[in-house]
PQR file with spaces between the fields and no chain letter, atoms N, CA, C, O and H, PARSE charges and radii, in Angstrom:
ATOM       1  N    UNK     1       0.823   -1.172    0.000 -0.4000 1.5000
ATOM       2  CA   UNK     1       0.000    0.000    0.000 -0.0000 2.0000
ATOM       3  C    UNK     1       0.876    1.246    0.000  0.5500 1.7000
ATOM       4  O    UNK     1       1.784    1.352    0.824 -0.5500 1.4000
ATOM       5  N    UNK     2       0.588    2.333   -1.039 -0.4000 1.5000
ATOM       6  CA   UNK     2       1.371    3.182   -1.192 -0.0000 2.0000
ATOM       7  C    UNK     2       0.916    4.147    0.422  0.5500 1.7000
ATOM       8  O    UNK     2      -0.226    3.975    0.847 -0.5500 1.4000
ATOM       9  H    UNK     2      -0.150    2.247   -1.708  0.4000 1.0000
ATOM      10  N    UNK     3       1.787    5.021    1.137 -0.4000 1.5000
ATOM      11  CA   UNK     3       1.603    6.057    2.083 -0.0000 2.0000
ATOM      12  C    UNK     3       1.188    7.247    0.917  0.5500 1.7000
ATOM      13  O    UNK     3       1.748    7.541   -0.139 -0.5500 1.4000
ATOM      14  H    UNK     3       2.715    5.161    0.791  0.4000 1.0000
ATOM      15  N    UNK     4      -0.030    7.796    1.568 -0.4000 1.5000
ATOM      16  CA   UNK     4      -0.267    9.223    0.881 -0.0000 2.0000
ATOM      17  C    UNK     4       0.172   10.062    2.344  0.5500 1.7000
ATOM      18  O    UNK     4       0.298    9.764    3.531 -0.5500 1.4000
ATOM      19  H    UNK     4      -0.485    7.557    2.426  0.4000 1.0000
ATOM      20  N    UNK     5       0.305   11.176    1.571 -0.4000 1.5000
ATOM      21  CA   UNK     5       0.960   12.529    2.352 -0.0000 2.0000
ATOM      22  C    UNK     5       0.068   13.498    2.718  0.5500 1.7000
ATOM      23  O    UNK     5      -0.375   14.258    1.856 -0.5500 1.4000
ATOM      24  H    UNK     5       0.202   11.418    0.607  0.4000 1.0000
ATOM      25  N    UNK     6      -0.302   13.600    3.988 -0.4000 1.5000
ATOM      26  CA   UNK     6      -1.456   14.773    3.780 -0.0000 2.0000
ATOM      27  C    UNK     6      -1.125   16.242    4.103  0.5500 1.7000
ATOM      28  O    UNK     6      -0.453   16.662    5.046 -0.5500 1.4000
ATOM      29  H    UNK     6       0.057   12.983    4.687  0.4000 1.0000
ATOM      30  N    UNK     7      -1.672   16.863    3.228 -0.4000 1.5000
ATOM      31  CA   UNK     7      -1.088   17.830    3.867 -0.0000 2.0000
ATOM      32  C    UNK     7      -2.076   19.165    4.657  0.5500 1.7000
ATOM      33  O    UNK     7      -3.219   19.601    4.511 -0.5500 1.4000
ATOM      34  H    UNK     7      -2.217   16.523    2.463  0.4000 1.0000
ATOM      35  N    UNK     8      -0.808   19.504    5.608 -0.4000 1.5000
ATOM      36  CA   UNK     8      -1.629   20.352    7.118 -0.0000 2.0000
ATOM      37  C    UNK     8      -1.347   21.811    6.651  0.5500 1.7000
ATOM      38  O    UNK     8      -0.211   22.263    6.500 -0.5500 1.4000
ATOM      39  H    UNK     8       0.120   19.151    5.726  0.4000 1.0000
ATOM      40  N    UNK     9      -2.507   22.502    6.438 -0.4000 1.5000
ATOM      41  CA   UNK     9      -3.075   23.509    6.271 -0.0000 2.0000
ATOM      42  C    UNK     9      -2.968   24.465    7.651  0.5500 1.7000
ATOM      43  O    UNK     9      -3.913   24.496    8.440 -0.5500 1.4000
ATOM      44  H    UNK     9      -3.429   22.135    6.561  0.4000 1.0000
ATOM      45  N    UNK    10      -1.841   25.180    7.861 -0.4000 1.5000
ATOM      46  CA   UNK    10      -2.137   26.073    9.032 -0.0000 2.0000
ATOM      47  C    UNK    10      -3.296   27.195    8.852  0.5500 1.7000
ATOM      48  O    UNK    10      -3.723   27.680    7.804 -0.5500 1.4000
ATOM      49  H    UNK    10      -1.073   25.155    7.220  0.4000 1.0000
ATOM      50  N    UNK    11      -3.710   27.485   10.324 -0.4000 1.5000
ATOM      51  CA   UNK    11      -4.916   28.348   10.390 -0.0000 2.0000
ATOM      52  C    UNK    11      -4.098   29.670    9.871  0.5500 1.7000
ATOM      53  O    UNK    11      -2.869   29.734    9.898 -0.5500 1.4000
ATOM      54  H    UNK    11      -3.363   27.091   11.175  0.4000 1.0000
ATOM      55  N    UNK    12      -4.823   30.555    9.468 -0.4000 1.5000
ATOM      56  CA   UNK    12      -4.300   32.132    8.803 -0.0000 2.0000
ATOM      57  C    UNK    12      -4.090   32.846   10.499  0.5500 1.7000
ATOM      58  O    UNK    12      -4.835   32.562   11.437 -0.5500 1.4000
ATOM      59  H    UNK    12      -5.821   30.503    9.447  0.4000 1.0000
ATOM      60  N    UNK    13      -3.142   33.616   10.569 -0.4000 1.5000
ATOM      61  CA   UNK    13      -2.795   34.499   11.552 -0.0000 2.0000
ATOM      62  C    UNK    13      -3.511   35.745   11.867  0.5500 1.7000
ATOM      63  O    UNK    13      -3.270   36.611   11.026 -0.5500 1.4000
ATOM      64  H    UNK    13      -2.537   33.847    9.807  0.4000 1.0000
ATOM      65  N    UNK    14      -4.159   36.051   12.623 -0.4000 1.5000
ATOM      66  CA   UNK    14      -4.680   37.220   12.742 -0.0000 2.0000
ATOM      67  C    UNK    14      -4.021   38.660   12.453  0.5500 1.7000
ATOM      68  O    UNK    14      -2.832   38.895   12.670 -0.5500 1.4000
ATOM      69  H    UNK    14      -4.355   35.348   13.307  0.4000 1.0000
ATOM      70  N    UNK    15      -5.102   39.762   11.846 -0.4000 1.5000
ATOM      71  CA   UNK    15      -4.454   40.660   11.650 -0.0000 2.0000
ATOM      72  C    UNK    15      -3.324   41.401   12.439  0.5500 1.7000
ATOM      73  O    UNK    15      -2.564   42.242   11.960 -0.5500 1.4000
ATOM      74  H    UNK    15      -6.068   39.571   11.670  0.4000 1.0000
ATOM      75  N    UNK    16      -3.339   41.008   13.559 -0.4000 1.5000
ATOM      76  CA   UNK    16      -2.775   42.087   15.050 -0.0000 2.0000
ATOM      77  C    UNK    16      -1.429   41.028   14.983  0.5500 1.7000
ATOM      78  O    UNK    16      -0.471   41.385   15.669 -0.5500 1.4000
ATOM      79  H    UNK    16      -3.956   40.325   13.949  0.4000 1.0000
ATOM      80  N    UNK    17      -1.334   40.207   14.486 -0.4000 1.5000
ATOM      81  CA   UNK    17      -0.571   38.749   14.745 -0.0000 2.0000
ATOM      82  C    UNK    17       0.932   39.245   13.561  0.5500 1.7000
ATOM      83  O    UNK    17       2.159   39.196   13.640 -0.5500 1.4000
ATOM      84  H    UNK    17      -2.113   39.916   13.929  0.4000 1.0000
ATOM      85  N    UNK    18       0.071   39.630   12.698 -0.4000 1.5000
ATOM      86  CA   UNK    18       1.239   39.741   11.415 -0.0000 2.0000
ATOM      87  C    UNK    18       2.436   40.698   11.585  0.5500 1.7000
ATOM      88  O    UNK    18       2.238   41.857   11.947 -0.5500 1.4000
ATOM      89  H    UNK    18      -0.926   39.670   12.634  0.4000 1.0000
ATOM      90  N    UNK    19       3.627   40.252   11.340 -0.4000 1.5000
ATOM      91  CA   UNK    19       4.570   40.531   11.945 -0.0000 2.0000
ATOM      92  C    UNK    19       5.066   42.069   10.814  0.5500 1.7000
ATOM      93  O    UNK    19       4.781   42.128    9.617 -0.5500 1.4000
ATOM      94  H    UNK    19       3.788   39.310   11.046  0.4000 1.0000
ATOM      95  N    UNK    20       5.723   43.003   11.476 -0.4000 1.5000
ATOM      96  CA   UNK    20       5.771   44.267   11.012 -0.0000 2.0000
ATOM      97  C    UNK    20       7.009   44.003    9.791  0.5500 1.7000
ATOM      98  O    UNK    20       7.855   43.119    9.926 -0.5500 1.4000
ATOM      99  H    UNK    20       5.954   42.955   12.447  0.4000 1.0000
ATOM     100  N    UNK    21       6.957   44.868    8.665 -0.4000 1.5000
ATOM     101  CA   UNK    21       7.927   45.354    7.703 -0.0000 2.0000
ATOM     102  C    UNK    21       9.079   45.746    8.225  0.5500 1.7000
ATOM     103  O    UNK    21       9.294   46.647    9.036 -0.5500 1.4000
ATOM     104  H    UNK    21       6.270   45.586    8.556  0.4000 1.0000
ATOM     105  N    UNK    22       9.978   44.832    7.581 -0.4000 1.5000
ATOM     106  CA   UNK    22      11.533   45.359    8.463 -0.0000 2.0000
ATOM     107  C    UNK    22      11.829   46.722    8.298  0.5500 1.7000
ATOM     108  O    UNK    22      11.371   47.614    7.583 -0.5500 1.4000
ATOM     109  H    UNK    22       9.803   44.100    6.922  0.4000 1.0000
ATOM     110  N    UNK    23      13.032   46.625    9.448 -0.4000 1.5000
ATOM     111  CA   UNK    23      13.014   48.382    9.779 -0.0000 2.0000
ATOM     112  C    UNK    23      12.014   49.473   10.155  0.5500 1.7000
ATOM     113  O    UNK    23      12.233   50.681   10.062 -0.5500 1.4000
ATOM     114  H    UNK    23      13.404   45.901   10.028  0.4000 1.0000
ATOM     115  N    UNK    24      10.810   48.862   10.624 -0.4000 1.5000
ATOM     116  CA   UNK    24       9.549   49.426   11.035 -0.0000 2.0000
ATOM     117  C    UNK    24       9.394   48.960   12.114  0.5500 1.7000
ATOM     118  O    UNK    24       9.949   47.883   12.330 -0.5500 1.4000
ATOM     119  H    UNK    24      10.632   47.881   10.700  0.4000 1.0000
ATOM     120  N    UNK    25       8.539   49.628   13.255 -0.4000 1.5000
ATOM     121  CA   UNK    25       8.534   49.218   14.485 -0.0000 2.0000
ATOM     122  C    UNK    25       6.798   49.515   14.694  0.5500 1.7000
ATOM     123  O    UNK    25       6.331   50.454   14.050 -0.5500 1.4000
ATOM     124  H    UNK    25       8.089   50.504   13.079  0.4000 1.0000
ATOM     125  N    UNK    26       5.868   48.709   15.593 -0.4000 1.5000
ATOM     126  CA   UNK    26       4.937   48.784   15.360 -0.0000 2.0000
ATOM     127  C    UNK    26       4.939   49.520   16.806  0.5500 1.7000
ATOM     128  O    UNK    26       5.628   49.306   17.804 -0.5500 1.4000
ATOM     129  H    UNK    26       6.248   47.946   16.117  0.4000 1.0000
ATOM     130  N    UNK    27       3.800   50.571   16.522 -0.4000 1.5000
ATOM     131  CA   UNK    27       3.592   51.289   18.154 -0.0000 2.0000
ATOM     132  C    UNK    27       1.949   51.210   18.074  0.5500 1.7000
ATOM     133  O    UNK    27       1.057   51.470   17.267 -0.5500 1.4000
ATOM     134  H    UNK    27       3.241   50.745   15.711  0.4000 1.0000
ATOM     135  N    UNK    28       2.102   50.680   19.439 -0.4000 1.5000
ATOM     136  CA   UNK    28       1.149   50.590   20.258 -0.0000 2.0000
ATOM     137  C    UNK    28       0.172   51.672   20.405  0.5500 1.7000
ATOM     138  O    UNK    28       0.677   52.785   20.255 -0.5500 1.4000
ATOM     139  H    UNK    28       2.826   50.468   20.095  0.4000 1.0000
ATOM     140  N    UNK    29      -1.233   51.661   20.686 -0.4000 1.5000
ATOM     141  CA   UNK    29      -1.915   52.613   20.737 -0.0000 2.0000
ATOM     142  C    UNK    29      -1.568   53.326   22.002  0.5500 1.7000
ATOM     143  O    UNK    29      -0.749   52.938   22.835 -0.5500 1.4000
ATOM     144  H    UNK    29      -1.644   50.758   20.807  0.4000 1.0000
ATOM     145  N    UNK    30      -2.159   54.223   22.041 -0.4000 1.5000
ATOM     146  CA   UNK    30      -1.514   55.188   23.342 -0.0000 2.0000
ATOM     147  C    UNK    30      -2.870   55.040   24.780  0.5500 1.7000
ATOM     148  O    UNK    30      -4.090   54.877   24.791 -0.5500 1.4000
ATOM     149  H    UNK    30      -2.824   54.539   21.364  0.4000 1.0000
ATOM     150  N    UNK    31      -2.280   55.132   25.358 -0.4000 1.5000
ATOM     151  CA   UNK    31      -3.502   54.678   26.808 -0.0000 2.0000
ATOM     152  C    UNK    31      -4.236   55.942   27.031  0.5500 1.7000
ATOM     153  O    UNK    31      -3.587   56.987   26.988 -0.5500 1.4000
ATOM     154  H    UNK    31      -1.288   55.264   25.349  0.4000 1.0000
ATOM     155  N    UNK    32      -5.446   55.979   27.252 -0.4000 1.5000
ATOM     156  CA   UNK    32      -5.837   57.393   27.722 -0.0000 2.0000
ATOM     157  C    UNK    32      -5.820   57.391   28.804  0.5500 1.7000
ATOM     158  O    UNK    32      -5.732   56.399   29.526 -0.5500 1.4000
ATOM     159  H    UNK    32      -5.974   55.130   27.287  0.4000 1.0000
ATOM     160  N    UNK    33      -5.905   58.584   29.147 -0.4000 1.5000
ATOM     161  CA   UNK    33      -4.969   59.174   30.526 -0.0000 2.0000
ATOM     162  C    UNK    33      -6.367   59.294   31.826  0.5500 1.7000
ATOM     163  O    UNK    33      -7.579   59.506   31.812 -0.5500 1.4000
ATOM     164  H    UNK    33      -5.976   59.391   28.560  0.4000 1.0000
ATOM     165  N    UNK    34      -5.624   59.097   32.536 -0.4000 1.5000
ATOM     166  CA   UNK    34      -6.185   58.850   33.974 -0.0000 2.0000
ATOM     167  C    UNK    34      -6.410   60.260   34.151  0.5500 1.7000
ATOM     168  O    UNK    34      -5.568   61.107   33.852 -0.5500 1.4000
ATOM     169  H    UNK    34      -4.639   58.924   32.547  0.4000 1.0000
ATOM     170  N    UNK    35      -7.840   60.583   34.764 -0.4000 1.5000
ATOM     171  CA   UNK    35      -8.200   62.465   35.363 -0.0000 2.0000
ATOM     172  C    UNK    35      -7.886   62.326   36.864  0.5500 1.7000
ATOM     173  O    UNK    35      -8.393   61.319   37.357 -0.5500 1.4000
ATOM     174  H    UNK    35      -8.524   59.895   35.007  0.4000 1.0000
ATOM     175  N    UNK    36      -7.078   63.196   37.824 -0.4000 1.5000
ATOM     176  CA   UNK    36      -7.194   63.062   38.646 -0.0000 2.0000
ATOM     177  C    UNK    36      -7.954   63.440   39.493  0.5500 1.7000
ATOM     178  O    UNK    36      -8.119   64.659   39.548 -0.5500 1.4000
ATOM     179  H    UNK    36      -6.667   64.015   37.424  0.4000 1.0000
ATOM     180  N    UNK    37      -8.646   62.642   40.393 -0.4000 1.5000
ATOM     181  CA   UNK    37      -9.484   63.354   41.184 -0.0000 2.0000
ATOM     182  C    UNK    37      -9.444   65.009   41.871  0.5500 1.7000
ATOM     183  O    UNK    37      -8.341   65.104   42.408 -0.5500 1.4000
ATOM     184  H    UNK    37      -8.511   61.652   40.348  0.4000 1.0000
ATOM     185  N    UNK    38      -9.984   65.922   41.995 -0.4000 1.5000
ATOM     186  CA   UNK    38      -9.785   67.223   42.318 -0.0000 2.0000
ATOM     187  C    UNK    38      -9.475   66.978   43.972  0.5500 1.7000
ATOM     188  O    UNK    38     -10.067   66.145   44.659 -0.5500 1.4000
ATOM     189  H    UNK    38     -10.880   65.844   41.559  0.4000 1.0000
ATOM     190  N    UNK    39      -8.323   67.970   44.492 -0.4000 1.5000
ATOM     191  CA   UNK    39      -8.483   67.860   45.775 -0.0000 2.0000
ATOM     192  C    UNK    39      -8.864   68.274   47.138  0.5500 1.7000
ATOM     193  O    UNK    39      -7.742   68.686   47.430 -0.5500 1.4000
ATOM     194  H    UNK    39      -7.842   68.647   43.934  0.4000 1.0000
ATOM     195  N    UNK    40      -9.276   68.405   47.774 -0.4000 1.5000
ATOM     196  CA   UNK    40     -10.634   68.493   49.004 -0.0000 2.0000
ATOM     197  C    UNK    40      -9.777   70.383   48.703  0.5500 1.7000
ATOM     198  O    UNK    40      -8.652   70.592   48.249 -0.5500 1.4000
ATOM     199  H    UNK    40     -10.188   68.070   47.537  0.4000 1.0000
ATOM     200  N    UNK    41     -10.638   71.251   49.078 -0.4000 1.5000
ATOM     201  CA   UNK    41      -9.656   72.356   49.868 -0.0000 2.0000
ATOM     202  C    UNK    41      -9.808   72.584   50.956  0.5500 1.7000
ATOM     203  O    UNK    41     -10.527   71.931   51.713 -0.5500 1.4000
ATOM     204  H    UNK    41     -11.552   71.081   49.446  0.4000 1.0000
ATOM     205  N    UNK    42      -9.141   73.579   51.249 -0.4000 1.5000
ATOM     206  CA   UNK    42      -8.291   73.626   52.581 -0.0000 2.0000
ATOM     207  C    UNK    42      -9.939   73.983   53.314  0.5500 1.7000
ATOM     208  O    UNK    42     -11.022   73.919   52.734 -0.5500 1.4000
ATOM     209  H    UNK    42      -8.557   74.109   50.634  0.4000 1.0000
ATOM     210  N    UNK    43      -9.707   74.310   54.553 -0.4000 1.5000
ATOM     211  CA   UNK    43     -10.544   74.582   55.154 -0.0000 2.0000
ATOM     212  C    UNK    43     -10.314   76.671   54.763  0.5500 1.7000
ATOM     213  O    UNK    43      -9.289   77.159   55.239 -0.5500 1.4000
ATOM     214  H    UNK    43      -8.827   74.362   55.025  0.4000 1.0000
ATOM     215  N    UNK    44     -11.064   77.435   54.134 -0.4000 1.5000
ATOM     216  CA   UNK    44     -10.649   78.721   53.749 -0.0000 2.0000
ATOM     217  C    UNK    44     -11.931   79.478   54.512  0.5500 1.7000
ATOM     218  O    UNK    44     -12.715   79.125   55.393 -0.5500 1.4000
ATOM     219  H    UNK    44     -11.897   77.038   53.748  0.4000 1.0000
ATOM     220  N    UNK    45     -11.795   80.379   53.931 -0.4000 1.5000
ATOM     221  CA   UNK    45     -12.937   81.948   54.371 -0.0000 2.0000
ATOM     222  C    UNK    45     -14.128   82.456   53.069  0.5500 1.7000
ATOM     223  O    UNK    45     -13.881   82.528   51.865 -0.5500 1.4000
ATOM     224  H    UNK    45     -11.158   80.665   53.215  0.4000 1.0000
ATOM     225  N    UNK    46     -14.641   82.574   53.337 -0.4000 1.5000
ATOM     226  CA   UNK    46     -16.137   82.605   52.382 -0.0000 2.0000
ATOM     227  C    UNK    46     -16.074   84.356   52.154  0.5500 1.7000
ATOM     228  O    UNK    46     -15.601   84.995   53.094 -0.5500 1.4000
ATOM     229  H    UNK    46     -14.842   82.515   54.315  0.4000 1.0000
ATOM     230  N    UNK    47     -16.547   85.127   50.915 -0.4000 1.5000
ATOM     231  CA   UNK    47     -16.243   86.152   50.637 -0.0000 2.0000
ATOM     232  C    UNK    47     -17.702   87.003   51.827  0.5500 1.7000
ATOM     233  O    UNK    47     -18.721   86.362   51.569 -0.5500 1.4000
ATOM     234  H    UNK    47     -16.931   84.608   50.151  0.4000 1.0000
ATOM     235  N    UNK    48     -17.942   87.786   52.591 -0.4000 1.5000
ATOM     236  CA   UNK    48     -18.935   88.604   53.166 -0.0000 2.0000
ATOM     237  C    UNK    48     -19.864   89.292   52.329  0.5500 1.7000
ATOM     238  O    UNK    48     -21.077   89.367   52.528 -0.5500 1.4000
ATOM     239  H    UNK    48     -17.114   88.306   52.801  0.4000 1.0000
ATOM     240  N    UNK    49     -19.006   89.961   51.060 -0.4000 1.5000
ATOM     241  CA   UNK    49     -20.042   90.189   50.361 -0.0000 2.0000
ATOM     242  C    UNK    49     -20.751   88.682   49.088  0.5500 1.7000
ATOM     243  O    UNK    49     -21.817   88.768   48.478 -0.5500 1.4000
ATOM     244  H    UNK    49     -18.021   89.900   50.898  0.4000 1.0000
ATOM     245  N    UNK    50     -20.050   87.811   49.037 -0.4000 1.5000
ATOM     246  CA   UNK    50     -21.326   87.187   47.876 -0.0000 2.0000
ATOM     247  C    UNK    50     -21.853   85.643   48.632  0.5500 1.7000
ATOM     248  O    UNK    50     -22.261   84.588   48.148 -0.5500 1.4000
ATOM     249  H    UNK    50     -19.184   87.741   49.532  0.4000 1.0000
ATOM     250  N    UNK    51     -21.577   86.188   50.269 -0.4000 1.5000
ATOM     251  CA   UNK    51     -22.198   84.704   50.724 -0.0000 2.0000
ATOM     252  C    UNK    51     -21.738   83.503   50.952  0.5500 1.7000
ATOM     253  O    UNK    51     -20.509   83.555   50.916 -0.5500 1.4000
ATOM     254  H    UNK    51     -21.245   87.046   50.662  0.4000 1.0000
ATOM     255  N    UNK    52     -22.156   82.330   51.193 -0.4000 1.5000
ATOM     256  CA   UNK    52     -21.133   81.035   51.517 -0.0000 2.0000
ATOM     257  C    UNK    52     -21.556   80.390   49.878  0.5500 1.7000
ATOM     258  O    UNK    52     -22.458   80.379   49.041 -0.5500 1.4000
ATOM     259  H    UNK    52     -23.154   82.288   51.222  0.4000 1.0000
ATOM     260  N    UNK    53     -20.215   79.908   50.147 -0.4000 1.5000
ATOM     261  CA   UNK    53     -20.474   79.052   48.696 -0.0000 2.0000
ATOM     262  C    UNK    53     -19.014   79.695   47.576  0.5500 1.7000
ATOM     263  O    UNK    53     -18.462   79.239   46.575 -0.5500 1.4000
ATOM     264  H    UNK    53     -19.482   79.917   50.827  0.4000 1.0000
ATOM     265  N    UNK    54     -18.816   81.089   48.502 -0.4000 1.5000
ATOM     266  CA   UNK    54     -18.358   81.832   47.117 -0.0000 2.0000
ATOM     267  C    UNK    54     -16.558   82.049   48.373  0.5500 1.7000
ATOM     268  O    UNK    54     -16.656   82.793   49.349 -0.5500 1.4000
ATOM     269  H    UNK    54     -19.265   81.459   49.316  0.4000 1.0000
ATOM     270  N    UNK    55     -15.732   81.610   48.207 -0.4000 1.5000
ATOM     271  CA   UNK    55     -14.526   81.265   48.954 -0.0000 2.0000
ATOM     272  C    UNK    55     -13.195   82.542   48.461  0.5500 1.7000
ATOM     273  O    UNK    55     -13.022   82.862   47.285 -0.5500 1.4000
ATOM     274  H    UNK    55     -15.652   81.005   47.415  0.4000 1.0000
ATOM     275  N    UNK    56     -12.748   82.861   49.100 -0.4000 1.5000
ATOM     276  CA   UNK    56     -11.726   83.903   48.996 -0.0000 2.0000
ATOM     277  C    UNK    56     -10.243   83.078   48.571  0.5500 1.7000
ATOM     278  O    UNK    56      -9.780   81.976   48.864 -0.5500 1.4000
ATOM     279  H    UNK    56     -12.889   82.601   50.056  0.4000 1.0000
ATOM     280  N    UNK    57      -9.877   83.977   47.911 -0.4000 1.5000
ATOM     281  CA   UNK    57      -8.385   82.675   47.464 -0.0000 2.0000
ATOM     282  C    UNK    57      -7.320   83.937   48.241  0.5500 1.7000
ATOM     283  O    UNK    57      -7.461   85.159   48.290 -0.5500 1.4000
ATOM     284  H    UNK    57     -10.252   84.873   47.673  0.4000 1.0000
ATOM     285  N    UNK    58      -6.247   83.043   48.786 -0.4000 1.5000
ATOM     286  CA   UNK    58      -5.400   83.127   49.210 -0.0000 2.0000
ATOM     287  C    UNK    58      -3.994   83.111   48.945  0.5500 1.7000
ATOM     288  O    UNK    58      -3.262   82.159   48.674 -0.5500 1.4000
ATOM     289  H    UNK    58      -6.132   82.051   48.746  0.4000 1.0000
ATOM     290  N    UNK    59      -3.675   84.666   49.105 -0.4000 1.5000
ATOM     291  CA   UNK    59      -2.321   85.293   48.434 -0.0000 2.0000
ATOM     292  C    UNK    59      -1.302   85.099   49.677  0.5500 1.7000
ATOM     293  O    UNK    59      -1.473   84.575   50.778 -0.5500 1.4000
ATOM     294  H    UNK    59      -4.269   85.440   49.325  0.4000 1.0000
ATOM     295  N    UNK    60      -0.167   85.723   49.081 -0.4000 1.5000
ATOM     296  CA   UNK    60       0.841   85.966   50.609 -0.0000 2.0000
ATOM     297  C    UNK    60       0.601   87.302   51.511  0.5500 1.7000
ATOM     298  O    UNK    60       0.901   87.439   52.697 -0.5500 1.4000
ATOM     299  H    UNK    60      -0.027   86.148   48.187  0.4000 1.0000
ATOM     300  N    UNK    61      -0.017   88.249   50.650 -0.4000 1.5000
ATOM     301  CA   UNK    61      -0.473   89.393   51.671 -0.0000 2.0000
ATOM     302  C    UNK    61      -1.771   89.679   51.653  0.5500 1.7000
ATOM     303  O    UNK    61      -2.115   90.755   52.143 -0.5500 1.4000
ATOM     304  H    UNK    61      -0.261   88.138   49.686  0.4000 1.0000
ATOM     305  N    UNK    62      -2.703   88.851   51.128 -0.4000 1.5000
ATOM     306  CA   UNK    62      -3.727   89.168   51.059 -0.0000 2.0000
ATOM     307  C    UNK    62      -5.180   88.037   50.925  0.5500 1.7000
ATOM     308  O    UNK    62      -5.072   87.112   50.120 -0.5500 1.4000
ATOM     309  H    UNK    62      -2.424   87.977   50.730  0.4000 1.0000
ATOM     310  N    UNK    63      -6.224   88.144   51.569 -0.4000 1.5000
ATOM     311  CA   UNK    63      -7.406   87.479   51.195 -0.0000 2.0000
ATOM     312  C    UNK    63      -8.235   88.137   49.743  0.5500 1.7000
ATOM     313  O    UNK    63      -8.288   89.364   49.649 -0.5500 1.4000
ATOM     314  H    UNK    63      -6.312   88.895   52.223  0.4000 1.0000
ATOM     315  N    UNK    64      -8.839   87.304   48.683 -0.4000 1.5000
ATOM     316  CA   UNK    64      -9.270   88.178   47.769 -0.0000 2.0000
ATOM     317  C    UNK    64     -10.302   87.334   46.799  0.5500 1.7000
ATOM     318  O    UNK    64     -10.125   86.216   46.316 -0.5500 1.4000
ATOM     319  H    UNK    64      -8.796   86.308   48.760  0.4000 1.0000
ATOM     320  N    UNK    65     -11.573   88.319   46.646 -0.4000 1.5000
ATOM     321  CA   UNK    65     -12.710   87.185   45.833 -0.0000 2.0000
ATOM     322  C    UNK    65     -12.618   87.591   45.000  0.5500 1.7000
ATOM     323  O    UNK    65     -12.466   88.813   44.976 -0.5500 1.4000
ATOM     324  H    UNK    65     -11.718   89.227   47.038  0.4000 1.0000
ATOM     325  N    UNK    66     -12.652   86.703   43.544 -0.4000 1.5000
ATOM     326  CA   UNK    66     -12.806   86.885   42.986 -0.0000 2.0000
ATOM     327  C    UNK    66     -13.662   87.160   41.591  0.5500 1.7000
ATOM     328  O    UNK    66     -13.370   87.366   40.413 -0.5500 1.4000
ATOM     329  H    UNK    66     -12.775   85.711   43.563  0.4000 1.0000
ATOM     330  N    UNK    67     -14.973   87.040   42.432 -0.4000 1.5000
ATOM     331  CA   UNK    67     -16.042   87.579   41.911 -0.0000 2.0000
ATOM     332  C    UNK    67     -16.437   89.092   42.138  0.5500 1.7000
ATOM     333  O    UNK    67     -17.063   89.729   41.291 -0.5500 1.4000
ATOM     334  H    UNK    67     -15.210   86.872   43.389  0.4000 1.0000
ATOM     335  N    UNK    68     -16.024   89.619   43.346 -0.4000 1.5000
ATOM     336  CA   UNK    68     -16.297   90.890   43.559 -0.0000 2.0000
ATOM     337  C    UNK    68     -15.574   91.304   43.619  0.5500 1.7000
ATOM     338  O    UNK    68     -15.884   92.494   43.661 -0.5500 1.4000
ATOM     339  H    UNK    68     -15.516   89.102   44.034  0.4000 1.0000
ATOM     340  N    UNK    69     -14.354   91.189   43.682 -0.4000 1.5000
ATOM     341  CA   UNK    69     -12.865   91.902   44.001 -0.0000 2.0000
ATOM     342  C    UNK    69     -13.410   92.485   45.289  0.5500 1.7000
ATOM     343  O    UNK    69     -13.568   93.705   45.267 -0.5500 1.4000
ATOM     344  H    UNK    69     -14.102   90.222   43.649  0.4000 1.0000
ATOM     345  N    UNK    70     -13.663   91.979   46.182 -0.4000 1.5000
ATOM     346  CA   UNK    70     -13.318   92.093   47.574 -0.0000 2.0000
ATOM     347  C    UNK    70     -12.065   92.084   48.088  0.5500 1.7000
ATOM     348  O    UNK    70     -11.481   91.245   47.403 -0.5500 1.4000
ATOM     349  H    UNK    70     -13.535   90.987   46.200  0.4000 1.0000
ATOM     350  N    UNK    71     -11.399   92.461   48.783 -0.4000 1.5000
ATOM     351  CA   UNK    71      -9.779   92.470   49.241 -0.0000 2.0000
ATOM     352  C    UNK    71      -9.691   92.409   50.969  0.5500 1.7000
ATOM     353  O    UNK    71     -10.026   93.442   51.548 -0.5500 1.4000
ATOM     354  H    UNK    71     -11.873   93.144   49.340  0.4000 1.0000
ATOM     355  N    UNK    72      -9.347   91.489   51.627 -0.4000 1.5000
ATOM     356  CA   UNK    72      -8.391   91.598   52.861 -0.0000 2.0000
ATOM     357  C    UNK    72      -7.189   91.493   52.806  0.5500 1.7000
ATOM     358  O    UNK    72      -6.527   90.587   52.300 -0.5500 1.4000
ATOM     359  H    UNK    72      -9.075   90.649   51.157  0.4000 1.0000
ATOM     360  N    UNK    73      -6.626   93.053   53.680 -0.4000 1.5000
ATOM     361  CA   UNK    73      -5.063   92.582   53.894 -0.0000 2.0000
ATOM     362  C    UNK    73      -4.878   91.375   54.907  0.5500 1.7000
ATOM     363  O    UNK    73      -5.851   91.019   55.571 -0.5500 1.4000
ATOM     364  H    UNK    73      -7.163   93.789   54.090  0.4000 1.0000
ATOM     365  N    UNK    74      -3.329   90.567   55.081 -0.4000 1.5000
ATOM     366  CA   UNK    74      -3.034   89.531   56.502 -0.0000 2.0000
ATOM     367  C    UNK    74      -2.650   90.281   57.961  0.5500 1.7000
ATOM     368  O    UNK    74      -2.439   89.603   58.966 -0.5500 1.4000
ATOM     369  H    UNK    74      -2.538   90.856   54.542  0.4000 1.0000
């Protein structure tokens, strides 16, 4: 009885699989970026004239809103 030869058909490689053109380097997609959470603030001072809610930011010589331009010196 003669041996027949069969022959094995590999499966096709996936697109992501196929290996890059020499001298080419394949890059990766880029990760999107993490937001960082905002952080608590400080415990501060609320402006007198526009009410709570509305917070004075803090200079080196000075308290100051900036919705009304309210001003404390330190």
């Amino acid at each position: 009885m003669a041996e027949e030869k069969k022959e094995v058909k590999e499966a096709p490689k996936p697109a992501a699989a196929k290996e890059a053109p020499k001298g080419k380097e394949v890059k990766e997609a880029p990760k999107p970026k993490v937001k960082k959470k905002p952080t608590a603030y400080k415990k501060g001072r609320f402006c007198p004239r526009c009410g709570a809610g509305v917070r004075l930011a803090e200079h080196k010589d000075r308290w100051a809103c900036g919705k009304c331009s309210y001003m404390e010196k330190k």
